[in-house]
C-alpha positions as a Python dict, from the first residue, in 0.01 Angstrom:
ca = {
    (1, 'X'): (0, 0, 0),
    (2, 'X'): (291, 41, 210),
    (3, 'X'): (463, -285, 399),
    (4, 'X'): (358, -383, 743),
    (5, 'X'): (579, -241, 996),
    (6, 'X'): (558, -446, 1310),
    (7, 'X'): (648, -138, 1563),
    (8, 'X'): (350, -189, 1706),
    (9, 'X'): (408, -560, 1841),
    (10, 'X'): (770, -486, 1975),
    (11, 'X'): (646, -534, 2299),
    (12, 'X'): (495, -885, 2248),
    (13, 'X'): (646, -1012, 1951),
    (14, 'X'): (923, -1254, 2108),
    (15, 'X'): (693, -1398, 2343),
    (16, 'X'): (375, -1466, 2073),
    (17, 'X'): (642, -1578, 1750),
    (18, 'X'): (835, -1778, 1975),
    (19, 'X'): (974, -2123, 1785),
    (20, 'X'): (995, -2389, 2054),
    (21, 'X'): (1339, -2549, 2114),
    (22, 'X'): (1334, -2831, 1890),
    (23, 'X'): (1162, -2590, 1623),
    (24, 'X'): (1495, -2365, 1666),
    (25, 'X'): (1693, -2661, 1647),
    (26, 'X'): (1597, -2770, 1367),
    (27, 'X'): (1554, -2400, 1198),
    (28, 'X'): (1917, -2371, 1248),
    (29, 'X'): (2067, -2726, 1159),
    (30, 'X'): (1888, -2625, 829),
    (31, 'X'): (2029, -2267, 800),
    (32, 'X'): (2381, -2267, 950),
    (33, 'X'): (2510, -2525, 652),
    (34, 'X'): (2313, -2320, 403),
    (35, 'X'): (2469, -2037, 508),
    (36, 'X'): (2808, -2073, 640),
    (37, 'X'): (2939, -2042, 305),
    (38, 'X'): (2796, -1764, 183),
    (39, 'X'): (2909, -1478, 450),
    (40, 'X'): (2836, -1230, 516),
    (41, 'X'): (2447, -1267, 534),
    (42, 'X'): (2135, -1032, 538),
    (43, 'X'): (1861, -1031, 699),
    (44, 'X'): (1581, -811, 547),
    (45, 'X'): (1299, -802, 800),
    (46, 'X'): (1532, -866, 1106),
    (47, 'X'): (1273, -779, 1329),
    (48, 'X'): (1419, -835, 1681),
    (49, 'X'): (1622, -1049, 1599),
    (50, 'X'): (1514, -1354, 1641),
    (51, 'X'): (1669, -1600, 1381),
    (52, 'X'): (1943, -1392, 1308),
    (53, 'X'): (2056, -1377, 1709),
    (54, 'X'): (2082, -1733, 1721),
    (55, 'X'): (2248, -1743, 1397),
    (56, 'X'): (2530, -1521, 1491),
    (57, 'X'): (2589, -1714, 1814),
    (58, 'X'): (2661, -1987, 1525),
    (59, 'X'): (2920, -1820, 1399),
    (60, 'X'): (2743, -1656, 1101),
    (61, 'X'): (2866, -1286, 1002),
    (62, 'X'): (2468, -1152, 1016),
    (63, 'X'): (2354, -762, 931),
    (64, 'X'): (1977, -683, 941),
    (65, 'X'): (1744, -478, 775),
    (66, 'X'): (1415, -344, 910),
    (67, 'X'): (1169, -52, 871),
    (68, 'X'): (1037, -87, 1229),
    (69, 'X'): (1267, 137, 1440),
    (70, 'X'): (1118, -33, 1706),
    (71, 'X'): (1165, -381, 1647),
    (72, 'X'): (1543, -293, 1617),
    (73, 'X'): (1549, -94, 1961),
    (74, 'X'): (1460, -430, 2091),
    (75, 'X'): (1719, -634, 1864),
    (76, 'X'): (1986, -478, 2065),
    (77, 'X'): (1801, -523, 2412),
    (78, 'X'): (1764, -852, 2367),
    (79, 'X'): (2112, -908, 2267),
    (80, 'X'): (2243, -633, 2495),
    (81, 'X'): (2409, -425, 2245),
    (82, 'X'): (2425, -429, 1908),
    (83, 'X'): (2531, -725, 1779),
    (84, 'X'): (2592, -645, 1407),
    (85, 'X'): (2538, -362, 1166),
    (86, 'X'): (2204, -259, 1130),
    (87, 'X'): (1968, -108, 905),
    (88, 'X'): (1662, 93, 954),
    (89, 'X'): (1575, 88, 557),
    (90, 'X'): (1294, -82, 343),
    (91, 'X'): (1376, -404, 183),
    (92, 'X'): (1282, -261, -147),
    (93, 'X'): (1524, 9, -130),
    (94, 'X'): (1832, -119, 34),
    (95, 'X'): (2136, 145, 105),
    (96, 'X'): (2421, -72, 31),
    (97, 'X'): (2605, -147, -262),
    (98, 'X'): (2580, -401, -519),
    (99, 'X'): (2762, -726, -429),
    (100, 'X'): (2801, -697, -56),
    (101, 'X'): (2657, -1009, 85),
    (102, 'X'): (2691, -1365, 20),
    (103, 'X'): (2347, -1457, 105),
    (104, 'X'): (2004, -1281, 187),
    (105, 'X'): (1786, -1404, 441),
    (106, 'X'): (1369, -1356, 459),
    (107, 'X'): (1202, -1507, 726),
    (108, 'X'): (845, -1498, 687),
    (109, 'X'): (859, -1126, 555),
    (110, 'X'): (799, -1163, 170),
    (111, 'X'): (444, -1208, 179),
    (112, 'X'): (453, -859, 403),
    (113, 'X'): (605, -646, 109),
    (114, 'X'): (340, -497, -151),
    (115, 'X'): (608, -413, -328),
    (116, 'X'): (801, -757, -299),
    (117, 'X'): (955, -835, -616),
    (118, 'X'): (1132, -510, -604),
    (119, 'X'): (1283, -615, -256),
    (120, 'X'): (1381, -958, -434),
    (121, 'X'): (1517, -777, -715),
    (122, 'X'): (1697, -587, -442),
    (123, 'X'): (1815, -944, -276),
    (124, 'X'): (1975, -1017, -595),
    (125, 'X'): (2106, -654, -630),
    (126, 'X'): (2305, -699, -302),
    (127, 'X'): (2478, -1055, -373),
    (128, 'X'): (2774, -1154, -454),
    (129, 'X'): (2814, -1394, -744),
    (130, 'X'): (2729, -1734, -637),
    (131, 'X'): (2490, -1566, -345),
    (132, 'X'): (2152, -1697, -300),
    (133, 'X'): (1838, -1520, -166),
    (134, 'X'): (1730, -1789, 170),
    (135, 'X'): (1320, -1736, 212),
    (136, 'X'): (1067, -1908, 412),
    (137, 'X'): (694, -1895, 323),
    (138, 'X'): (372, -1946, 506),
    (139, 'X'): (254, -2200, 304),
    (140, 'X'): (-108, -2429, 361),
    (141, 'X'): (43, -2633, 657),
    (142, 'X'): (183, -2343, 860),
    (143, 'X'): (-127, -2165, 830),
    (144, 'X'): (-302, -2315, 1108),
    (145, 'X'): (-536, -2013, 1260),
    (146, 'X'): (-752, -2157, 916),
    (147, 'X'): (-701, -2494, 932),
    (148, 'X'): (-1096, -2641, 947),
    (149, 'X'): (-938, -2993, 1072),
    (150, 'X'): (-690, -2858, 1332),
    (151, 'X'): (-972, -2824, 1579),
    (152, 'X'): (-1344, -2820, 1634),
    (153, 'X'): (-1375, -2443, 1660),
    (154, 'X'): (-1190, -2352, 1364),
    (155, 'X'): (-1467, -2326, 1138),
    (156, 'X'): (-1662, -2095, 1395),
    (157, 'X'): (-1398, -1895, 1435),
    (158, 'X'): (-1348, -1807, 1111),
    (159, 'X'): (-1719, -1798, 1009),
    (160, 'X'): (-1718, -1508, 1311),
    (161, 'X'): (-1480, -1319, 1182),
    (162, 'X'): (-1573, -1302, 817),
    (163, 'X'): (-1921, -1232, 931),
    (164, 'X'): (-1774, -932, 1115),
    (165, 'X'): (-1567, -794, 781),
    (166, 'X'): (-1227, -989, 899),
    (167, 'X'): (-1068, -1139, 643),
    (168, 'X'): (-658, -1200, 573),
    (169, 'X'): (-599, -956, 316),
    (170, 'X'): (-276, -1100, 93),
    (171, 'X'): (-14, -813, 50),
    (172, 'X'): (304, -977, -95),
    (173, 'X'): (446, -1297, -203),
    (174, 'X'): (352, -1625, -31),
    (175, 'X'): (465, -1888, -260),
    (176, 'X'): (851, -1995, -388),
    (177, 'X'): (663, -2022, -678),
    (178, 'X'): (601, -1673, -710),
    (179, 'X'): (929, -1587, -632),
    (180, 'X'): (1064, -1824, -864),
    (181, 'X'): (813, -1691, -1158),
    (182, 'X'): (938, -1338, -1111),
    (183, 'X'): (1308, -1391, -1112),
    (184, 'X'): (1268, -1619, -1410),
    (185, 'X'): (1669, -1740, -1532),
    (186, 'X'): (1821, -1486, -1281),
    (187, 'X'): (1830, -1787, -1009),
    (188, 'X'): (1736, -2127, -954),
    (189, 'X'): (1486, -2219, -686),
    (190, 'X'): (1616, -2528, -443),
    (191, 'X'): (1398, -2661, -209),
    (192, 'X'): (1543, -2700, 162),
    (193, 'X'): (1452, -2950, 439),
    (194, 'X'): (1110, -2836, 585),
    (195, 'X'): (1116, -2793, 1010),
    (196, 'X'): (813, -2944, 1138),
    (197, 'X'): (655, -2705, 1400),
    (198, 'X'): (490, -2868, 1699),
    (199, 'X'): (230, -2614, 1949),
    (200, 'X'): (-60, -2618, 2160),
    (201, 'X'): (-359, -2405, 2132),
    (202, 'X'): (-644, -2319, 2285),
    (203, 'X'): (-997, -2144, 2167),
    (204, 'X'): (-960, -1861, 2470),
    (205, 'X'): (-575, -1797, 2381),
    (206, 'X'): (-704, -1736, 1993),
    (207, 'X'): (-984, -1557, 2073),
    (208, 'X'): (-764, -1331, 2303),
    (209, 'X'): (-497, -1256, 2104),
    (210, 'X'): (-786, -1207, 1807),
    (211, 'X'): (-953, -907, 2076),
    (212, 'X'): (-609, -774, 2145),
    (213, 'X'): (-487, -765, 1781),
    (214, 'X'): (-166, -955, 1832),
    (215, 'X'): (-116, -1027, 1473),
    (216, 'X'): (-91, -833, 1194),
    (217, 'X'): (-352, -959, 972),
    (218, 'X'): (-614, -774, 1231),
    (219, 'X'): (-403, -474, 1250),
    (220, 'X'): (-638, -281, 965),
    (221, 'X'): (-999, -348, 1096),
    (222, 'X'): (-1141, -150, 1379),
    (223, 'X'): (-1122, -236, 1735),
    (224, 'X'): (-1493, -261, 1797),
    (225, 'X'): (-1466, -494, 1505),
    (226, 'X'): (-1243, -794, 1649),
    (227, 'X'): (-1433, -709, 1980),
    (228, 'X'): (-1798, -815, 1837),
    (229, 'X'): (-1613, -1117, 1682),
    (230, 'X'): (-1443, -1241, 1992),
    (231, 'X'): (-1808, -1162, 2157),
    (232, 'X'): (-1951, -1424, 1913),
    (233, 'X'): (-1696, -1696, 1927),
    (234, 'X'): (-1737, -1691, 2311),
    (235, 'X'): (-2137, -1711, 2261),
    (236, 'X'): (-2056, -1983, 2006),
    (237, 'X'): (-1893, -2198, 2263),
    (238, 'X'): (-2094, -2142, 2589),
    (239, 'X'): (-2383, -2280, 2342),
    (240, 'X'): (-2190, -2513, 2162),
    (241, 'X'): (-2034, -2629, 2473),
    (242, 'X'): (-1693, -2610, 2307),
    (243, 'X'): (-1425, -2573, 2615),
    (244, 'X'): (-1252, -2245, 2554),
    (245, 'X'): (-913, -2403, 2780),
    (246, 'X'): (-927, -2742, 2597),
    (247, 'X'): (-556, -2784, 2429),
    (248, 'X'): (-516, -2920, 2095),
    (249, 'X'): (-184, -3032, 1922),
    (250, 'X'): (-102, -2842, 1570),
    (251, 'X'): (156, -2958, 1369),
    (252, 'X'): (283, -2731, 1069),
    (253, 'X'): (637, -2671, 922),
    (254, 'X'): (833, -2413, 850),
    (255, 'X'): (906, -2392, 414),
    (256, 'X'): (1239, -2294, 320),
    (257, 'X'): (1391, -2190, -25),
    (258, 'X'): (1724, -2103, -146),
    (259, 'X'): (1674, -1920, -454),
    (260, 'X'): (2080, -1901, -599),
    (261, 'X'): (2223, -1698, -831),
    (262, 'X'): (2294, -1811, -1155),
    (263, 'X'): (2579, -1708, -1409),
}
């Protein structure tokens, strides 16, 4: 199994991964200390850029790494240039040398890697001593497309699309624990300040972005597949009377661990 590569959702991604502002702010009060002493930093899964963009306007020394030659091509358009070295390489096989960067960053990428602990194994590979590997995870909170007591329709929606053959297939790494298991004495796991995430939702936007694949987790089942499942969360409503446009409030957080480098 090979890790997701996100080409497909260069188009889209800024505007459906979007933090709000006070998510952002808070992302990077959290990240700037952590990392403004450990410099230079990668980011593996840089994607187009957008924590390590903002991060750089901080005054961090940033590189990125990403195996979506797309996502990258937008990285520079969105920052009008390139903004700092860049890598089109796999996390797992990194083409730098030993020692070169004072920290790591994954945002929400580990738990995309099959082959994840040899990308964290790279991570340490590529540190300097005293380095630490920065990762966020989805965690239960953030995970909110599942949550039963988020909204009404949750459970429906879900229901539809396991009755359909849907299901969130788990690749890589989701946990700090896992990470932490893996790398055993090699580094010590320190739990940073979570960022609450605040966002509105509504059935018809999930529903839509379920029928147009938006997110990755759909990306392997068949079109005609999320189609018959959108059909039957729509019939599920107009019967349920459930209002498709109705907005509800979902509050998650963002999990971040610095995994340093002992010895």
């Amino acid at each position: 199994m090979e890790s997701v590569n996100f080409d497909r959702a260069a188009e889209y991604y800024d505007a459906t991964r979007a933090l709000p502002d006070d998510a952002m702010t808070g992302l990077l009060e959290v990240l700037v200390p952590e990392l403004a002493g450990r410099q230079p930093c990668l980011e593996i899964g840089v994607g187009t850029g957008r924590i390590a963009l903002p991060l750089h306007d901080r005054g961090i020394s940033m590189a990125g790494a990403d195996i979506a030659e797309a996502m990258l091509r937008r990285l520079v358009a969105n920052a009008s240039g390139a903004p700092f070295p860049l890598l089109l390489a796999d996390a797992s096989r990194l083409p730098v040398g030993a020692g070169s960067f004072g920290s790591v960053l994954a945002v929400h990428v580990l738990h995309l890697i099959p082959a994840w602990r040899e990308a964290v194994d790279e991570a340490l590979r590529v540190l300097k001593p005293g380095g630490a590997l920065v990762a966020s995870f989805p965690g239960a909170e953030s995970n909110a497309q599942w949550q039963a007591d988020v909204a009404p329709w949750r459970p429906a929606f879900r229901e539809a699309c396991t009755r359909h053959g849907i299901v969130r297939v788990r690749i890589g790494a989701r946990t700090a624990q896992e990470v932490a298991a893996h790398l055993g004495g090699r580094a010590t796991p320190r739990l940073l300040p979570a960022v609450p995430v605040r966002q509105t939702q509504t059935l018809a936007r999930v529903v839509r972005e379920l029928e147009e694949q938006r997110y990755s987790w759909t990306w392997p089942y068949a079109r005609d597949q999320v189609l018959a499942a959108g059909a039957d969360i729509r019939a599920w409503a107009a019967r349920e009377n459930v209002p498709m446009d109705e907005e509800h409030s979902v509050t998650g957080s963002l999990e971040w661990w610095a995994f340093d480098l002992t010895g």
